[in-house]
C-alpha positions, -999 to +999 in steps of 0.1 A: +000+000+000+024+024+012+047+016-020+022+020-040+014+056-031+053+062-034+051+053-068+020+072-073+030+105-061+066+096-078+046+096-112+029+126-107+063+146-097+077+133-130+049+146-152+050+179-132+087+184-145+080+165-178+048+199-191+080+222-185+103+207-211+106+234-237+098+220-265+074+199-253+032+195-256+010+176-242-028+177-253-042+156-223-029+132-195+003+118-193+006+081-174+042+080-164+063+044-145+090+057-135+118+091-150+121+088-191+144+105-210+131+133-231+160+156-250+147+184-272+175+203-286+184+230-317+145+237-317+126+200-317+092+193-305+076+168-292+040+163-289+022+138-268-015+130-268-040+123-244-038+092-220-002+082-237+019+057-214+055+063-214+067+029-193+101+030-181+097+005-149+103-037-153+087-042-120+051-055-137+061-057-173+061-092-190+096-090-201+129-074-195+136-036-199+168-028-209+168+014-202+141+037-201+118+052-228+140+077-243+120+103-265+144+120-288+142+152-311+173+170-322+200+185-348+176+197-371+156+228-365+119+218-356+126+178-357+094+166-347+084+129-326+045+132-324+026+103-303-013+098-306-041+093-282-036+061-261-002+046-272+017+028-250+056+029-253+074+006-231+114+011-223+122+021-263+139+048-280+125+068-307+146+096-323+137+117-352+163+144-367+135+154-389+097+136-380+086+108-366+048+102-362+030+073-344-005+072-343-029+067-320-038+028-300+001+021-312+014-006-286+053-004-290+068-032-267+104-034-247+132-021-261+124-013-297+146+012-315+127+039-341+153+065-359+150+082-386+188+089-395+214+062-398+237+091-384+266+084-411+265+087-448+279+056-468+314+074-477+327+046-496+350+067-514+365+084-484+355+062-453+381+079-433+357+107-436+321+083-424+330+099-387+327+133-397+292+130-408+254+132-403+241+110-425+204+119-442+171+117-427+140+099-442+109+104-415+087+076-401+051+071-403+032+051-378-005+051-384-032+039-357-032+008-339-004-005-343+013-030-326+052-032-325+065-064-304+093-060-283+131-053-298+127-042-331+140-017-351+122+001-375+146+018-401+144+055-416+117+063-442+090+033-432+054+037-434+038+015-412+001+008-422-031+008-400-034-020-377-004-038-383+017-062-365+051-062-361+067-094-351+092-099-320+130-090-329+124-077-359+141-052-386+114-031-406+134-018-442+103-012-460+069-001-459+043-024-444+010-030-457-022-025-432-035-044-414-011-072-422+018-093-401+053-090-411+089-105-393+124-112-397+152-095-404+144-080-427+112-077-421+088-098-446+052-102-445+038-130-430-001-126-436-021-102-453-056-090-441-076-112-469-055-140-453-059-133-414-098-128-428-105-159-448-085-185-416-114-165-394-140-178-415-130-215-413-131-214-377-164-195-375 
């Protein structure tokens, strides 16, 4: 009991700090587990919907968490990382130099890693010189209810389609259909809407 109200008031503390980040809007309430990380630098933004969860606490989650949500929005003027109504994010990172956008209902499980800059440019033909630079941005779209499973990465310049399922461990190169399943590395799909709809109808 009395741990629970430590946590409890704990929470609320964090949000308190969390609406003065510069930077930073929220359009409703914010359900916090424990401190994330949020760094807004060189003019990023980050907006947060209502009733998002940012979980950054193992004690209760199904699986490991390796480090805390980590919300990310630098380098370039007015990078943007916008979350919708209702997501969940558990112990992840997602960093945009220019926009990433999940929608709302997402459910984005332990660990996963979301950028949208590989940070270096190829420089084959001067590789000494890889260290000295940026790399470009291509921004992420993650449209509603989707559901990412725990430690995946989901490369620059995907589109994630509505409803989709991301499986366990994987890497996302490529767009993904709605509504459909994909894994692996790299990610392939596994089953497509019409499939998922016609194995329901044998079973009905």
């Amino acid at each position: 009991m009395y741990i629970q109200a430590y946590e409890n008031l704990k929470n609320k503390w964090i949000v308190f700090f969390i609406k003065r980040k510069k930077g930073l809007t929220l359009d409703g309430n914010l359900i916090v587990r424990d401190k994330p990380i949020i760094d807004i630098r060189d003019g990023g933004l980050i907006e947060i919907g209502k009733d998002v969860t940012l979980n950054s606490q193992n004690y209760g989650y199904h699986i490991n968490i390796h480090s805390p949500v980590k919300l990310f929005a630098n380098i370039n003027k007015g990078a943007l990382v916008k979350i919708g109504d209702r997501t969940r994010i558990h112990g992840s990172c997602i960093h945009a130099r220019e926009r990433i956008e999940i929608g709302q209902n997402c459910l984005i499980g332990g660990n996963c890693q979301i950028f949208d800059c590989n940070a270096h440019h190829l420089s084959m033909d001067n590789s000494a010189n890889r260290i000295n630079t940026t790399g470009i941005t291509k921004p992420i779209i993650i449209e509603d209810n989707v559901w990412i499973g725990a430690n995946c990465i989901i490369l620059p310049g995907v589109k994630i389609g509505e409803g989709s399922i991301i499986a366990a461990g994987s890497v996302v190169n490529k767009d993904v259909p709605a509504r459909s399943i994909v894994g692996g590395n790299p990610a392939v799909v596994i089953k497509t809407w019409e499939e998922i709809q016609k194995n329901i109808k044998l079973y009905q």
